[in-house]
Structure formats: C-alpha cells, structure tokens
C-alpha positions in Angstrom: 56.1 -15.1 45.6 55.3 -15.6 42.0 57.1 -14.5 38.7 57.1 -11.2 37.1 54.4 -11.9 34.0 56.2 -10.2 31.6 60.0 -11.8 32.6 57.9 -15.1 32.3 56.6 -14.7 28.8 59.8 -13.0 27.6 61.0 -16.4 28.7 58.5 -19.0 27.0 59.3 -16.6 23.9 62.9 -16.8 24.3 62.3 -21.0 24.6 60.3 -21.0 21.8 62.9 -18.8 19.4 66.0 -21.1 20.6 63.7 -24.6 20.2 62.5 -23.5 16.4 66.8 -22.1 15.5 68.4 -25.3 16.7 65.4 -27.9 15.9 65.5 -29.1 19.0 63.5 -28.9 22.2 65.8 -26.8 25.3 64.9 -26.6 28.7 64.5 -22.8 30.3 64.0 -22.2 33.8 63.8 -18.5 34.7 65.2 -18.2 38.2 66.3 -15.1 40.4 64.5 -12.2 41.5 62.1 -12.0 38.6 61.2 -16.0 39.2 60.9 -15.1 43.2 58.6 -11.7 41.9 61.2 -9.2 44.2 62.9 -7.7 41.0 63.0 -4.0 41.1 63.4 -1.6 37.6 66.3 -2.6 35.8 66.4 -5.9 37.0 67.8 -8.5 34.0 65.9 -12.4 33.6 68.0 -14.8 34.5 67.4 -17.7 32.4 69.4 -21.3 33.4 69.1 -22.7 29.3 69.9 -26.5 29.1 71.6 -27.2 25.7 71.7 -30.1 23.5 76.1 -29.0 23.6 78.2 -26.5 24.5 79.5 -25.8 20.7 80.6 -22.2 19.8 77.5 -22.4 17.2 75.2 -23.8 19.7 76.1 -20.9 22.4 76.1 -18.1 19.6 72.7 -19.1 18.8 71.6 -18.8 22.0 73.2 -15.8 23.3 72.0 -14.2 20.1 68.7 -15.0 20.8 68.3 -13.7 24.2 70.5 -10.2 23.3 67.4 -9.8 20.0 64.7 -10.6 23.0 66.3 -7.9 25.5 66.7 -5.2 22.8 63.5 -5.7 21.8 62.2 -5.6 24.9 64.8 -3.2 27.1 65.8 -5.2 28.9 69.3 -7.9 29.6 68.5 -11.6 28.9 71.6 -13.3 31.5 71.9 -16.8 29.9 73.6 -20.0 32.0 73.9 -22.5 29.7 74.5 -26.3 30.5 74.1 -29.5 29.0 71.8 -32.6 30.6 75.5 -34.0 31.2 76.5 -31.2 33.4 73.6 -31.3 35.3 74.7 -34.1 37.3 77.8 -32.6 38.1 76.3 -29.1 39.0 73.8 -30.8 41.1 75.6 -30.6 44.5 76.3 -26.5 43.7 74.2 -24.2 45.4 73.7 -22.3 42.8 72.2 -24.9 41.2 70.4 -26.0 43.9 68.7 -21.9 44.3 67.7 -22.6 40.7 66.1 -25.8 41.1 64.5 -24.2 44.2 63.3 -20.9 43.4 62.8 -21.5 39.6 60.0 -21.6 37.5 59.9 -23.7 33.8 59.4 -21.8 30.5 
C-alpha cells in the first residue's frame, strides 16, 4: 500500500517548518496507517521526528509545530521524538522495528 498524499505532504511541510525553527536538518518518517494507505476519517499522522536533543525547548518547538499543522489542517499531528542516540537503543523494539518497516521518509 502506499501513503495517504495529503498525510505525506502535511509531513514534508511539517519537516520543512521544524528544519527552518531549530536551523537544523531533522529526520521525519511518517508511519502507521496513513504510511501503509489503510487510514480511515479521523485517522491522526503519526510522525517518528528524530531530534538533534531531547531539551524542553527542542520538544516545545516541535510539538508546537505539528499542533499549528493539525489545526490548520483538521487534523492531530502524533509526534515520537528521539535522538540519533536513542536510535540504537530503540532498535531491537518492535515498535521501532514497524516504523522502520512500514514507514516512509519526509
């Protein structure tokens, strides 16, 4: 199955907002049933946002950025943030693993 278009470029958008804020590049995978095309109304993106930290500002910024995207878009931005450092650690997870499997880059 493929992406939903629109959760995909509400995605790249999202990216692009969160890359220009903290002046540095961030990884977005969109992943669940929007990224395997089975999401039904109502369905929220799921977006798995790899951070360059975990700081309060750095999280505000982007949970701030995806809640301006939802509302103007109706619809929920879910944001999992990481770092590259966690990524090793979160390797083994299966949730990890589904988003690594079924996900699709921003």
């Amino acid at each position: 199955m493929s992406p939903k278009p629109n959760a995909l470029r509400l995605a790249k958008e999202y990216r692009r907002r969160l890359s220009a804020v903290l002046t540095q590049p961030v990884e977005v995978t969109l992943f669940g049933s929007q990224a395997r095309g089975d999401a039904v109304f109502g369905s929220d993106i799921d977006l798995f946002v790899v951070l360059p930290n975990l700081e309060k500002a750095t999280l505000d910024t982007a949970l701030d950025i995806a809640w301006e995207i939802g509302f103007e878009a109706g619809v929920v931005l879910s944001v999992v943030p990481a770092t590259k450092g966690e990524i090793a650690r979160l390797s083994a997870s299966p949730f990890y693993q589904a988003v690594q499997r079924e996900g699709v880059t921003a």
